[in-house]
N, C-alpha and C positions, 0 to 999 in steps of 0.2 A: 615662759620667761622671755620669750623674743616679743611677745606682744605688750608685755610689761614694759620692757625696754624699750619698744616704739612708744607706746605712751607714757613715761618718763621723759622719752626726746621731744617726743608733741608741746608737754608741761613746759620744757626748756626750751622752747622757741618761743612759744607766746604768753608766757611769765618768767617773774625776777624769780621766781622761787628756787631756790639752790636744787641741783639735782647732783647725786652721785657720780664722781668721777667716773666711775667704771663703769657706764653704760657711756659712755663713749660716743661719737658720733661720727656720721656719714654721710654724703649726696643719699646715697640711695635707699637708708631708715629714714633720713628726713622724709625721702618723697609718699613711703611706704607707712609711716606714721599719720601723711595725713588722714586717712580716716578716722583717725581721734579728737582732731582739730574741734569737732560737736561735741566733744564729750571734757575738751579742756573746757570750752566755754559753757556747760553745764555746770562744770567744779567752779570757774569766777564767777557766776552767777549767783551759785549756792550762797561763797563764800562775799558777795555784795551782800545777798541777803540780809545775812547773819549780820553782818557794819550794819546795815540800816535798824534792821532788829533792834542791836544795841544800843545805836546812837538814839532810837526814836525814844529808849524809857527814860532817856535824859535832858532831848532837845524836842523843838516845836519844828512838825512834820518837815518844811522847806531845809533847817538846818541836818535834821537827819538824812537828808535826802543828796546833801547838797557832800557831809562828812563822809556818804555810803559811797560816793562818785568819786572823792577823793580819795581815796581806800582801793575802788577798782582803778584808777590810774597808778596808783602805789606800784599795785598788785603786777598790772601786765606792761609796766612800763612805758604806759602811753601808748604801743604799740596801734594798734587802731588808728588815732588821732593822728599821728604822725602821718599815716598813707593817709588819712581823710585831706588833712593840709597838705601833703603834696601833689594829690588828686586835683585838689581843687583851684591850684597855684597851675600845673601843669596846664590843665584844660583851660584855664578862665586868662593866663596871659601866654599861650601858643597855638599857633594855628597849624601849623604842619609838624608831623608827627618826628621828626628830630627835634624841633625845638620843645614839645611838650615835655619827650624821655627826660633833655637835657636840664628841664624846668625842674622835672619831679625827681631828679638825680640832686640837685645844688639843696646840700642840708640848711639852705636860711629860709626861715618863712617870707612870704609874700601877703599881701592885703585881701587876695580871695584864699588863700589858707586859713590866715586868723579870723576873717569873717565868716567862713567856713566853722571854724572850732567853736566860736561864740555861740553861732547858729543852736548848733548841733546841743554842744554841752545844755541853753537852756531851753531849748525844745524839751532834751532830757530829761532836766530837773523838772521842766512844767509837769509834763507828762506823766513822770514818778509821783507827784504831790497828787494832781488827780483822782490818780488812780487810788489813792489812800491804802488799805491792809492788803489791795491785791496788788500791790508793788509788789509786794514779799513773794508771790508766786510770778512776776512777770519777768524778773531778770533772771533767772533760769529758766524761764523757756524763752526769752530773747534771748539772751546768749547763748544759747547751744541752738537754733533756730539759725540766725545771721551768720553761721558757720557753714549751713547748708548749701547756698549759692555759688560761696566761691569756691568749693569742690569740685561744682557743675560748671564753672568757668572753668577751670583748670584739667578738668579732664576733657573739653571737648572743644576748647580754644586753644591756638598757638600760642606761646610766649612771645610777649611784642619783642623784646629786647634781643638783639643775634650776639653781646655778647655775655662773658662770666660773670660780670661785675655785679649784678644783683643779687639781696639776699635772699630773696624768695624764688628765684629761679629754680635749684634744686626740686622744690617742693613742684612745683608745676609741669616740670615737663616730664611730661606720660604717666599721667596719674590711671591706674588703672582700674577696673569695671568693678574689682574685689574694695577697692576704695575708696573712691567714692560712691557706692552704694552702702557698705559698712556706713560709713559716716553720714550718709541721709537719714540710715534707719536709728542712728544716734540722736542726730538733731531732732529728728520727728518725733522720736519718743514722748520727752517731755510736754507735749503738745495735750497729752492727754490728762494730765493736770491742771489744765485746765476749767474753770465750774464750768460746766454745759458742754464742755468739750470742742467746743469750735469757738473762734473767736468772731465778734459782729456781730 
């Protein structure tokens, strides 16, 4: 039940999706939850799938593609996008590391944010079109895949930020060895659904 309850809090950090009040939360299940962070983004992936699945027996592949992306932004609130634009706002107009924090702190987007998100979303969409019927297997094992990195950041880098004020802070500082290794061996999983099993 305790590891239910970490991933129920996982679900409810990086989606809208309603979780039961009484699993409760904490600094310290947040931080201890992440090792499911792979396993939440194997469930959004699944669950893009299936939007693209059903949008494709109705629309012409680009709009199925384009309805499946609208669906995962529904889904996780943007989440992602939001740090990608302020990633991208932070580094591309600050040079010294207070001014970037203070850049990637100000909730208004910037010109390398939303160029940023443009980029990205139609890279996305190209990419998904492409690939035709193995979309349907590549956003589960991209998204539980892209979960695997920032585990290995978080357990083995400091947190830039010295002070509270962040939301992800909790989740980061001192992620431990039980944690993100659980959560690699999550992410990697799917990898093997893969045809041929490697990709390239």
């Amino acid at each position: 039940m305790t590891e239910l309850r970490r991933l129920l809090i996982a679900i409810g950090y990086f989606t809208r999706l309603p979780i039961p009040a009484r699993v409760g939360w904490s600094a310290a299940e947040l931080n201890r939850s992440a090792r499911y962070f792979p396993l939440v983004g194997l469930l959004v992936g699944c669950a893009c799938t299936a939007a693209l699945w059903a949008a494709a027996q109705m629309f012409p592949p680009l709009v199925a593609v384009l309805l499946s992306m609208i669906f995962g932004l529904l889904l996780t609130g943007a989440f992602h996008e939001d740090g990608l634009a302020d990633s991208a706002d932070g580094f591309g107009g600050g040079w010294k590391k207070a001014r970037v924090l203070s850049i990637m702190k100000d909730s208004r987007i910037g010109s390398y944010g939303a160029i940023a998100l443009i980029c990205a979303q139609l890279l996305k969409a190209g990419t998904l079109v492409s690939l035709d019927a193995l979309a349907l297997l590549a956003l589960p094992l991209v998204h539980a895949l892209s979960r695997v990195p920032p585990l290995l950041i978080m357990a083995f880098m400091d947190y830039v930020r010295e002070d509270n004020s962040a939301r992800a802070k909790p989740v980061a500082e001192g992620l431990g060895r039980a944690e993100w290794l659980t959560g690699a061996l999550l992410g990697l999983w799917p990898r093997w659904w893969w045809p041929g099993h490697w990709i390239g």
